[in-house]
Steps between C-alpha positions, in 0.01 A plus 500: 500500500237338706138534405298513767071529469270539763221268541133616514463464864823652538378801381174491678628528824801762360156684412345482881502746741500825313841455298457841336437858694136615475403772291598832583222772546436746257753776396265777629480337821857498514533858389295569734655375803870588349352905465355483857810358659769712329303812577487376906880454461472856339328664723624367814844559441445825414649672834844306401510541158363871388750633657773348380401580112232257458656197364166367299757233369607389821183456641401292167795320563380419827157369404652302225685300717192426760262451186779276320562287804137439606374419169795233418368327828188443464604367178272654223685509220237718339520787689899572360374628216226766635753563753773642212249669291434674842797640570638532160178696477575759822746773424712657738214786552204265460474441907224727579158506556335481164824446316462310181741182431425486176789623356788260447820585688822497291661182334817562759249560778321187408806286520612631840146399631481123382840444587381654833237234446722232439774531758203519723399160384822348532528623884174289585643195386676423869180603611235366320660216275663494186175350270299817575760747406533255189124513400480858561809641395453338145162662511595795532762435225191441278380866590780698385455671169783375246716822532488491883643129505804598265565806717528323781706160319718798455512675833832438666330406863786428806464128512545270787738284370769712381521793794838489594413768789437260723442119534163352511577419889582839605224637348278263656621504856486880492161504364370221771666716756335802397145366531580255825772684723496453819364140444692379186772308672204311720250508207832335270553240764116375536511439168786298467314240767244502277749330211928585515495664150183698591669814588764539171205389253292864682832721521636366141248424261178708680640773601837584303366287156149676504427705750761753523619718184763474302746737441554709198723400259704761299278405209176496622240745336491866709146445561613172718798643689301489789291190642173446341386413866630668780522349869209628585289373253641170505307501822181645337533248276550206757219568749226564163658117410425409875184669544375344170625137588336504826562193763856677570478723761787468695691625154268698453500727813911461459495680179273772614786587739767461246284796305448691838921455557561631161357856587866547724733366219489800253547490148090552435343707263172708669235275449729188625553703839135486539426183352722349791315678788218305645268728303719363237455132581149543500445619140690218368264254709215667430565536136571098482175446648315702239696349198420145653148566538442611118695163412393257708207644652369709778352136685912383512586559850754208582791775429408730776371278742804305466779756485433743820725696592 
């Protein structure tokens, strides 16, 4: 085994240039923002979802994803703990005005929401790079009271690597043609001019390894028989990564109309019908701007000014 010792100037300039996210802000700040954002999704959904039932869970769902996604991005660490107490904290009734969300949730509701979380998490690694989902997916880890992390060791989740449903490839091209039809053949083709392997690494590893779901296996846990993330949050999820990033608007703008496209595919529950109606789209960016103000601050304007639509 090789010992190897960094020297003092070494680890100076490993130390430069802000090696470590910033601190988060406050967990009332973040409540804050989290209660004001949920209850837009709430209320402005309302015409789709009331009168289907209501679907308070759904709609939680929904923001979980947005929230989940945003937060991982700007990579603060800090904020995936407030962020599970928060919605570990919100029971299925607790989404009206003046609600309390003081009450913890069930043990079995708690794991379905951090492995909500944490599928989340994994999904922005193609988008916003494997370190952050590292940092803040161990974070949240760290959050988890000891019962909820044996739970969910436990939980029989479908898992990439062993759905025999269908390959990784399949999965993947349908997925990429999905969000890019009419323009995935052309889109597929750019991008293998831009390197030859280009186009398998997106359909392969992005979008069937990560992006898409897996299917369930015969002994996966009923709660997990269907995706954790549907198609149309997957797109939720990859314009709040976008958005967040900023500097990417061409992929930006492309995802946007993957979310808009998934409004004619079916298989939504109500608040994912609206959610993908321009109406829709707008929550989602509005909500990432309100998270990313609270984080980074309301002066921080290089994201919108950078990723127009």
């Amino acid at each position: 085994m090789v010992n190897v010792k960094l020297s003092p100037t070494l680890k100076q300039l490993v130390s430069l240039r802000s090696p470590l996210p910033p601190p988060g802000p406050s967990a009332a700040a973040l409540n804050k923002v989290f209660t004001q954002t949920l209850g837009d999704l709430r209320s402005s959904s309302k015409s789709f979802v009331q009168p289907n039932g209501g679907d308070s869970e759904g709609v939680l769902k929904s923001w979980i994803v947005v929230a989940t996604a945003t937060l991982l991005t700007t990579n603060s660490p800090s904020t995936m703990g407030p962020l599970y107490h928060f919605v570990t904290r919100t029971s299925d009734h607790a989404l009206g005005p003046g609600s309390s969300t003081d009450a913890s949730v069930p043990l079995q509701k708690k794991v379905e929401r951090v492995a909500l979380m944490r599928e989340a998490g994994l999904k922005c690694a193609v988008l916003t790079g494997i370190p952050k989902v590292i940092n803040n997916l161990g974070a949240l880890r760290e959050a988890l009271e000891n019962d909820v992390k044996v739970e969910l060791d436990a939980s029989k989740l479908p898992r990439r690597e062993v759905s025999s449903q269908k390959t990784t490839r399949e999965r993947g091209a349908e997925l990429f043609e999905l969000i890019y039809s009419p323009h995935s053949e052309k889109l597929l083709s750019k991008l293998g001019r831009s390197h030859p392997d280009f186009p398998g690494f997106i359909i392969e590893h992005a979008y069937g390894g990560v992006l898409s779901n897996p299917s369930p296996e015969p002994n996966s846990s009923p709660s997990f028989d269907t995706p954790l993330i549907s198609r149309t949050l997957t797109s939720a999820l990859a314009v709040a990564c976008l958005r967040t990033q900023g500097g990417v608007g061409p992929q930006l703008t492309s995802h946007v109309f993957g979310l808009l496209k998934a409004h004619h595919q079916g298989n939504q529950t109500p608040v994912e019908q609206w959610i993908s109606t321009e109406e829709g789209a707008e929550w989602v960016l509005g909500a990432v701007d309100q998270l990313c103000d609270v984080v980074r601050g309301p002066g921080d304007t290089a994201l919108q000014d950078s990723a127009r639509l």
